[in-house]
C-alpha positions, 0 to 999 in steps of 0.5 A: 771668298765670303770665309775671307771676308768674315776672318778679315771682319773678326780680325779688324774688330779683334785689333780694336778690342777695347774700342769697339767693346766699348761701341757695341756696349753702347750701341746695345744700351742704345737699342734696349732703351728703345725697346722700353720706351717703345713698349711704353708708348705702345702701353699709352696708345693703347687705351680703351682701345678694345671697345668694338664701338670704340669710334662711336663712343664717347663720355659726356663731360662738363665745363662748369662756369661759376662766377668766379671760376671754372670747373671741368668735371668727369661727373654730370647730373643723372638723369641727363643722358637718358634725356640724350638717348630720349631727345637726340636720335643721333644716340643709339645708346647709353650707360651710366656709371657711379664708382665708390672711392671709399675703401669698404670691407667685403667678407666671404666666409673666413675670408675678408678683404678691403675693396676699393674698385667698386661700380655701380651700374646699369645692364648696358653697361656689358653691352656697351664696353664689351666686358663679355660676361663668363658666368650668368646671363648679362639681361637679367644679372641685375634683376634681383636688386642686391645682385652683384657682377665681379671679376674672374680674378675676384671670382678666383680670390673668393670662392677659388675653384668653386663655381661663384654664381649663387655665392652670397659676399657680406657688405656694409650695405648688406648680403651680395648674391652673385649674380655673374662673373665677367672677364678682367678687364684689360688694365689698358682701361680707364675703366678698373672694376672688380665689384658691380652691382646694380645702379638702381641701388642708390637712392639719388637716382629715385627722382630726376636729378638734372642739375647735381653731378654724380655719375660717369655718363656713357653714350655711343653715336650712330655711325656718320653722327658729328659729335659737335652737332650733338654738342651744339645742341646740349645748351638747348637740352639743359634750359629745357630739363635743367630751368626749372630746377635751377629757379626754384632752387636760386629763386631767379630766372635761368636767363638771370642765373646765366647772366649771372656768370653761371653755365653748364657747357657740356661736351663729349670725349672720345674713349680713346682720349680719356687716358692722355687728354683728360684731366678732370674733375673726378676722375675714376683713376689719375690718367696719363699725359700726352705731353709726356709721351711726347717727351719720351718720342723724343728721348727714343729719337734722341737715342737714335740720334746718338746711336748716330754719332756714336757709329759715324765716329766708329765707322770713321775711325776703322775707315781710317784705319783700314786706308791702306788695305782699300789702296791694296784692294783697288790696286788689285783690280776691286770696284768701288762697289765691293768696297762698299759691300765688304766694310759694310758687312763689317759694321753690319756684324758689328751692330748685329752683336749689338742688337743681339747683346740689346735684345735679351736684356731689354726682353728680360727686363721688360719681364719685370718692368712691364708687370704695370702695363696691359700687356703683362709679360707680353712683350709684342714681336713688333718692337723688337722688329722696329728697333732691328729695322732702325738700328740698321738703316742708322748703321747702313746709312752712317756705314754707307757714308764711310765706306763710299767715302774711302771707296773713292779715295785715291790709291797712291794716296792711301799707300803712301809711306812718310 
């Protein structure tokens, strides 16, 4: 029986060759986009994702008020968050972060390259985003003041199969000892280094600086902590670091600099959030848009609504044309129900050489497409699963429709002859 009913299936796809090439190869193209917008979103989503804290932690940013305009910067003064770590007992932690948007020519040897994923940061900075250390000991990898953390990949760029520790990298700012090699980091990261070297280095940090911008500025809340009660509380922290400074350099009162249009509105911006809803002022790299991933949402559920019509009009068609053989079928004593079951497994076979023909052309080039996104060349066994699970229930739904449909038709109507 299950022989018959696969030679019946061949044989009613093979009498309609070209129409049924034609829906299997769109089907196919229908399934593949799927799996590319997927893996894309999937690329999207995943940002900074891999933080152990990731819950609690979060960059403080500001909403700068001017009297004639305002400016939201990624930058805030220096000496701002240790104020935080020191006056709110709600932080647990904090880091900061000064990148270098210059290119600068490093030197190793005969080797010379232009770098421009430059950092300057604290020790924390290892403790906080989890960028476990592979070389050195992440307590003292700053305790010589030109000691410098790169990369695994930078590591493997130098000094090849040598060992980087005690390494010394020429610079405009001088002779780099390496000091510690840390883990790449992922590139589903707002955060993109290949060069650290101690924040104490730079000279704006010598004195407490509460109103000039210049550092990324990382802090994580303890666990239950409300991020807008920290928030809350910014305003007072500012008049009582920032009033000073402020009226001695504008020779007014901070109650007048403020009634003058001018305000500092700090806020905090969970981790996770910095890639698609964050637009900054002084970004460290352009991000994404979540307006955008909204649209390819919708470009992947418009596929899916094609895929539709584009089976409902298959199913319709071969329904139609296989009327009389359902009449013979119910005359001959079959149910409704195996009716349903055995034109289902005809378009179940149908979508199934589609979904074959779909999977290795999306993967392959995924291969290469995918080079840009965090995941490599690892396309993750999820999606091929989403895409198989929703290219059938679209095909069974839509199958199903049809087949119940000349299920219940009459008998005498389907054989009879004009």
């Amino acid at each position: 029986m299950i022989k018959n009913y696969i030679l019946i299936a061949i044989r009613n796809l093979w009498k309609r060759k070209l129409f049924s090439l034609i829906n299997v190869i769109g089907l196919s193209v229908g399934i593949a986009c799927f799996f590319l917008i997927a893996a894309n979103l999937m690329d999207e989503f995943s940002y900074d994702n891999f933080h152990e804290n990731q819950d609690n932690l979060y960059r403080v940013a500001l909403k700068r008020i001017y009297p004639d305009n305002v400016v939201y910067y990624a930058i805030i003064p220096f000496s701002l968050g240790e104020a935080m770590l020191n006056d709110f007992p709600e932080v647990e932690n904090m880091t900061r972060v000064f990148k270098v948007f210059q290119k600068a020519v490093f030197r190793y040897e005969d080797k010379t390259y232009e770098e421009d994923k430059i950092f300057f940061v604290e020790p924390k900075f290892f403790e906080i985003f989890n960028i476990p250390l592979v070389e050195g000991n992440a307590t003292q990898v700053f305790s010589n003041p030109n000691s410098l953390v790169i990369t695994r990949d930078t590591a493997l760029k130098y000094f090849g199969d040598e060992k980087a520790l005690g390494k010394n990298i020429s610079t405009p700012q001088g002779e780099f000892l390496v000091s510690g090699v840390c883990e790449n980091v992922p590139k589903n990261s707002h955060l993109e280094f290949d060069f650290a070297a101690s924040l104490n280095l730079l000279d704006f940090n010598r004195q407490p600086n509460y109103v000039s911008f210049s550092v990324y500025t990382y802090i994580v809340l303890r666990d239950g902590t409300d991020p807008e009660g920290i928030e809350d509380k910014m305003p007072a922290l500012v008049e009582h670091y920032a009033a000073g400074p402020i009226q001695a350099s504008s020779g007014i009162s901070y109650k007048e600099y403020i009634a003058a249009g001018n305000g500092y509105d700090y806020f905090l911006q969970p981790i996770r959030d910095i890639h698609l809803r964050s637009h900054l002022t002084n970004e460290m790299k352009p991000n994404g848009n979540i307006t955008y991933v909204y649209i390819l949402i919708a470009i992947a559920l418009f596929l899916i609504v094609i895929a539709c019509i584009g089976l409902f009009g298959l199913s319709t068609y071969m329904a139609e044309q296989r009327t009389k053989e359902v009449g013979i079928r119910k005359v001959l004593g079959s149910t409704a129900s195996k009716i349903v079951v055995l034109m289902s497994k005809d378009f179940a076979k149908l979508v199934a050489v589609a979904f074959l023909i779909a999977v290795p052309v999306a993967y392959y080039t995924m291969i290469k497409w995918l080079q840009s996104f965090s995941f490599r060349t690892s396309v993750p066994l999820w999606i091929f699963l989403l895409a198989g699970v929703v290219a059938l229930v679209v095909a069974q739904f839509t199958i199903s429709f049809q087949a119940l449909k000349a299920a219940n038709s009459n008998p005498a109507d389907s054989l009879r002859f004009e």
